[in-house]
C-alpha positions in Angstrom: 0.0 0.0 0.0 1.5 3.4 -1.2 1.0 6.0 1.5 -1.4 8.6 0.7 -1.1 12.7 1.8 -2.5 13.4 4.3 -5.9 15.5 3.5 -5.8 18.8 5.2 -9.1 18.1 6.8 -9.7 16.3 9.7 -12.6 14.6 8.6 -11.5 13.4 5.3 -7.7 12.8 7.4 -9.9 10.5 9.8 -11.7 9.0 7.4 -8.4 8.0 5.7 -7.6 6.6 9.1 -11.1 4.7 9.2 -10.3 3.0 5.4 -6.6 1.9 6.5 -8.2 0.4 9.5 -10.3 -2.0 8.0 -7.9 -3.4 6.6 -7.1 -4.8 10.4 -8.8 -8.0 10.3 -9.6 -10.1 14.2 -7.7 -13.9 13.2 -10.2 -15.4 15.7 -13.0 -13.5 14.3 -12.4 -12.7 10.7 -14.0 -9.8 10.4 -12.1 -6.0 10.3 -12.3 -4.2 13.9 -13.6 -1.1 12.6 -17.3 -3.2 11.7 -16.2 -5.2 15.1 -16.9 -2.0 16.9 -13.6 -1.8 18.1 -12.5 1.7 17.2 -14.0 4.1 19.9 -12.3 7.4 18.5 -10.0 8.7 15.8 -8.9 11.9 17.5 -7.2 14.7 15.5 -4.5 16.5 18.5 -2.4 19.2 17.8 0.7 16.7 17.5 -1.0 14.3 15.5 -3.6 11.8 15.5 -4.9 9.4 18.3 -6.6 6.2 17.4 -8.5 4.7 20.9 -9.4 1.2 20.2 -10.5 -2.4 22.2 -10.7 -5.6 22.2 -13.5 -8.0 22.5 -11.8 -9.1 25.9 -9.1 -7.7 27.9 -7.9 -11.7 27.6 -7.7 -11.2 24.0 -5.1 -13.5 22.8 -4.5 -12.1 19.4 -4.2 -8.8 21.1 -0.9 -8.0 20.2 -1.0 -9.0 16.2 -4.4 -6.9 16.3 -1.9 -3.8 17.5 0.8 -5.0 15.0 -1.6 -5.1 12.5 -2.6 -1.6 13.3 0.6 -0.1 13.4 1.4 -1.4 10.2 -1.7 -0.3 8.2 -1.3 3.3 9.5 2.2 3.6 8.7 1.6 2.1 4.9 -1.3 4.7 4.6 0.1 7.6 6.4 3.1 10.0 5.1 6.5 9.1 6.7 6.5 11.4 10.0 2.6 11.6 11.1 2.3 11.5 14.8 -0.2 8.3 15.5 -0.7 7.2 19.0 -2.6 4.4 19.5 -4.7 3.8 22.8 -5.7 0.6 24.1 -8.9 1.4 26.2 -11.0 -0.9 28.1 -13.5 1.2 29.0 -16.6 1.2 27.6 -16.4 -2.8 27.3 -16.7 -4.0 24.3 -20.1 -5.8 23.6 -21.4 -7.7 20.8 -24.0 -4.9 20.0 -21.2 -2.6 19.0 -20.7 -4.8 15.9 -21.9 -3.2 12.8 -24.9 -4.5 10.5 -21.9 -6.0 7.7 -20.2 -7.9 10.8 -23.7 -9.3 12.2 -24.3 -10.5 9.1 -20.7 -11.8 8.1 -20.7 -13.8 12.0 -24.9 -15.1 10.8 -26.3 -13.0 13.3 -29.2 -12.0 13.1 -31.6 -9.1 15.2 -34.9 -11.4 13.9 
């Protein structure tokens, strides 16, 4: 992936974010954490950008390639030298209704 200007406004910058992030897929799960409901909040600082994200348990065992994941899809999309700090947060925990429609439906799950 050839990294992309950034756009010189925050929402299309964050939405730029957003894209690269789906790219992040859950191995246990295999669907992207953005329709997991596991980005809480692409924050636009001063110094940068701050991406807060979960995971479906704080026992998460693929925690860590999640965050390597992460880290490497924002640094392919992202011009050399943006500031990108990324927050594990636990709080609110992540529950299943956070998923979007697309992941309901990828997992079978149904609101009928």
């Amino acid at each position: 992936m050839e990294p992309l200007p950034i756009p010189t406004s925050a929402p299309s910058a964050r939405e730029q974010i957003r894209e690269a992030l789906q790219h992040v897929i859950d191995p246990e799960i295999g669907v992207n954490i953005v329709d997991l409901g596991l980005v809480y909040d692409i924050e636009q600082r001063t110094e940068g950008w701050r991406i807060a994200l979960t995971m479906t348990s704080p026992a998460c065992p693929m925690g860590q390639s999640i965050l390597d994941d992460v880290h490497a899809v924002i640094d392919a999309a992202l011009q050399v030298g943006t500031i990108v700090d990324i927050d594990l947060v636990w709080e609110p925990p992540w529950q299943p209704e956070m998923m979007s429609d697309a992941a309901r439906d990828a997992l079978g799950w149904s609101d009928d």
